[in-house]
C-alpha positions as CSV (number, residue, x, y, z in Angstrom):
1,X,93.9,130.4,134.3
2,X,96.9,128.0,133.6
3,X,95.7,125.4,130.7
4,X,98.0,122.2,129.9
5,X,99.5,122.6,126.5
6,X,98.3,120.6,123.9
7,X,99.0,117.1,122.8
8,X,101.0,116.9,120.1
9,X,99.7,115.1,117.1
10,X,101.2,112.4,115.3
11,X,101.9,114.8,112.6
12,X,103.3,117.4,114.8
13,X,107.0,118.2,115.1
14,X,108.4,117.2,118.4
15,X,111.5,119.7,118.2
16,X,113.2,118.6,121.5
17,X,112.7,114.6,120.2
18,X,114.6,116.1,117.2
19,X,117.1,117.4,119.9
20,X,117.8,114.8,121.8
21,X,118.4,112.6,118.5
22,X,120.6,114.7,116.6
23,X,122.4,114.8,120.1
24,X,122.4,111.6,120.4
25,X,123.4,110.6,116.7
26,X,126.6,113.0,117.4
27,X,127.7,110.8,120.3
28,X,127.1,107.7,118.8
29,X,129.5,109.0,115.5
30,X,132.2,111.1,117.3
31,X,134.4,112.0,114.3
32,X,133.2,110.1,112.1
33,X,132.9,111.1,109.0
34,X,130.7,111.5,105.4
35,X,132.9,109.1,102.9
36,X,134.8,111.0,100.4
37,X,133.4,115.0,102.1
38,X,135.0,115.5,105.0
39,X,131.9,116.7,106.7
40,X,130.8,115.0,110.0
41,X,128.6,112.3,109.6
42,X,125.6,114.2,111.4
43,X,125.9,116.3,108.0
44,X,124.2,113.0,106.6
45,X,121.9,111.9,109.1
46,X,120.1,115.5,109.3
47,X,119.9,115.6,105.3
48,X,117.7,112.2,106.2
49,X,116.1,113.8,108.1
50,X,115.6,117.0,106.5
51,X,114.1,114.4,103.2
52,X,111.3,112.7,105.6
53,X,110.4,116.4,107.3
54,X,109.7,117.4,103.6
55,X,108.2,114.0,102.3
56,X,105.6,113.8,105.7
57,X,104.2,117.0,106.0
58,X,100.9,116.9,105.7
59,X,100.8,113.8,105.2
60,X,98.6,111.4,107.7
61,X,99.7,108.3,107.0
62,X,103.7,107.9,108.7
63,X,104.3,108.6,112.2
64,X,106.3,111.6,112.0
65,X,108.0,112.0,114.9
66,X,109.2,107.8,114.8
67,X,110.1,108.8,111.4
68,X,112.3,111.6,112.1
69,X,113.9,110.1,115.3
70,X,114.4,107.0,112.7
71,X,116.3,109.0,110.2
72,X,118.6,111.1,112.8
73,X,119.6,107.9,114.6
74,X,119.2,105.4,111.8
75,X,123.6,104.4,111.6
76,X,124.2,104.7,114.7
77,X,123.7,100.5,115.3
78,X,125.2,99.7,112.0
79,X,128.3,102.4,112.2
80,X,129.4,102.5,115.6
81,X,132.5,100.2,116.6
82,X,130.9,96.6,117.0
83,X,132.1,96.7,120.8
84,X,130.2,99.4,121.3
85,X,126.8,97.9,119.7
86,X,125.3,96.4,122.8
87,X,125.5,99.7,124.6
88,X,124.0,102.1,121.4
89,X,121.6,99.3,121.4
90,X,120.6,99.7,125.4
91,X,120.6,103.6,125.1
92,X,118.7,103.8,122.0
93,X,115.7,101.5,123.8
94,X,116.0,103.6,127.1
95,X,116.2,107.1,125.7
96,X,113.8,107.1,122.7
97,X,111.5,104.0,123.0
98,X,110.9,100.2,121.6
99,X,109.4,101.4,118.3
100,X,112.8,104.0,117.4
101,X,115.0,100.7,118.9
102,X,113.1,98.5,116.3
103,X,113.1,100.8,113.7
104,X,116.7,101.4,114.1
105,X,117.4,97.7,114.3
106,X,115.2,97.3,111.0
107,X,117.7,100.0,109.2
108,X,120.7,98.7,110.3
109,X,122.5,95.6,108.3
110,X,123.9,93.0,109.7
111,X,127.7,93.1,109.7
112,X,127.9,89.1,110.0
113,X,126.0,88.4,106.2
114,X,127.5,89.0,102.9
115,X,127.2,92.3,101.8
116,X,124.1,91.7,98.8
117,X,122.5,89.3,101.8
118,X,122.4,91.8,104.4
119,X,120.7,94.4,102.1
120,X,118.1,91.9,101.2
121,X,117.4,90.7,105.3
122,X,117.7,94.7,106.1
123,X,114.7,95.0,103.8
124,X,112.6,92.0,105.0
125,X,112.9,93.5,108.1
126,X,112.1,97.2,107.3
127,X,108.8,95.7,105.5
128,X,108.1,94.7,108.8
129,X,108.3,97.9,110.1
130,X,105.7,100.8,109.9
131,X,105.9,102.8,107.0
132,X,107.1,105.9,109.1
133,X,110.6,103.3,109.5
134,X,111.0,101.7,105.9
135,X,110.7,105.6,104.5
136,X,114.0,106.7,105.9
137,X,115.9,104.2,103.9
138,X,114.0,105.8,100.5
139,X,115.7,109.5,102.3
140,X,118.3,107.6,103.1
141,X,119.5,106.1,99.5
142,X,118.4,109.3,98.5
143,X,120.6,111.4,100.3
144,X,123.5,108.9,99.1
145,X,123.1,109.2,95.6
146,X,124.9,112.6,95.9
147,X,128.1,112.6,94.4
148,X,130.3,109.2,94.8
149,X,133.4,108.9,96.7
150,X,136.0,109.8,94.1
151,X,137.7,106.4,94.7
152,X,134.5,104.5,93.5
153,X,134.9,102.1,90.4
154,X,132.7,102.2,87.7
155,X,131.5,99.3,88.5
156,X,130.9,99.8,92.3
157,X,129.0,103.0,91.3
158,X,126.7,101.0,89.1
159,X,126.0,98.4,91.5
160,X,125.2,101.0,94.1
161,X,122.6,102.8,91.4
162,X,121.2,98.9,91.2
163,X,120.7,98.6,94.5
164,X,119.2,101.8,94.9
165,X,116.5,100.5,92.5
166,X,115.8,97.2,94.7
167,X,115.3,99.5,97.7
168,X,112.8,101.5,95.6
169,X,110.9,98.4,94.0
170,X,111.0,96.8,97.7
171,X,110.0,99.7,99.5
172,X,107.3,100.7,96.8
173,X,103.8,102.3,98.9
174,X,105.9,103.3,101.4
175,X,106.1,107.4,100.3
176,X,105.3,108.2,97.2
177,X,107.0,111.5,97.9
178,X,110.3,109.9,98.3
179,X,109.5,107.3,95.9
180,X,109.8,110.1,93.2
181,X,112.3,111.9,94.5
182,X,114.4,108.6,94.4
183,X,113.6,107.9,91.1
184,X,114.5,111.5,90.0
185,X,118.1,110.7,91.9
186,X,118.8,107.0,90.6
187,X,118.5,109.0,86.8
188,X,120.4,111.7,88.1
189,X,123.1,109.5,89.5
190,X,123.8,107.6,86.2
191,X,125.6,110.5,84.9
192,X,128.5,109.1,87.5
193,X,128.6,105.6,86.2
């Protein structure tokens, strides 16, 4: 007897979602690449990834799979040449889904504000999000507290550690798993301003 396989939970892993993203996330960066590594920029977005695997298993509360598909395509709107926005835009809706578009959208700043005013309306918008969406930019800032770009001021590296902290205090209930972890790496990080 041939049985269905079984649904997959919220808090399953959909590997071949995870596929299709990273694929996806690759096309959308071509050769772009990490600031100041070399590496290609899906180097960054599965590190994002890799933090929300970590940070929701177990847990019931995030939607995993949104979460992960979230974090592996979450700069592909706000990196990708702006004449090639409205097409990321229509192939992120048509491959993955409304909630991954929104979520994306959410996570993505808007080129057209100043740069401390599009970090603010990027959060107001995440907060609007599920908590599976505003939890990637906690992996996210987390994963960019690594080492700076080498030709980072003192000053721009501080501001960047201060606006880590606004994402935190913002984004506070989202995952306390990431929560501490980006507390642990805002510390860590002042040893580079």
């Amino acid at each position: 007897m041939i049985t269905a396989p079984p649904e997959r939970s919220t808090l399953g892993f959909d590997q071949d979602l995870f596929k299709r993203a990273l694929d996806f996330a690759a096309w959308a960066h071509g050769d772009q690449t990490v600031p100041g590594s070399g590496f290609p920029y899906v180097v960054h977005v599965t590190k994002v990834a890799m933090e929300v695997i970590a940070a929701t298993e177990g847990d019931p509360r995030p939607e995993r799979n949104l979460a992960v598909a979230c974090a592996l395509l979450h700069d592909t709107v706000e990196d990708c040449r702006p004449e090639a926005r409205s097409e990321v835009r229509s192939r992120l809706k048509a491959e993955f889904g409304v909630a991954v578009a929104a979520g994306v959208e959410a996570l993505s700043k808007d080129h057209r504000l100043p740069k401390a005013a599009a970090m603010a309306d990027s959060l107001v918008r995440l907060k609007a999000q599920p908590a599976a969406v505003r939890l990637v930019k906690l992996a996210d800032r987390i994963t960019n507290l690594e080492r700076p770009p080498p030709d980072w001021t003192p000053d721009k590296r501080r501001a960047y550690r201060e606006e880590a902290r606004l994402i935190l205090r913002e984004l506070t209930g989202s995952s306390p798993p990431l929560e501490h972890r980006l507390r642990q790496k805002i510390e860590a990080y002042s040893e580079h301003c």
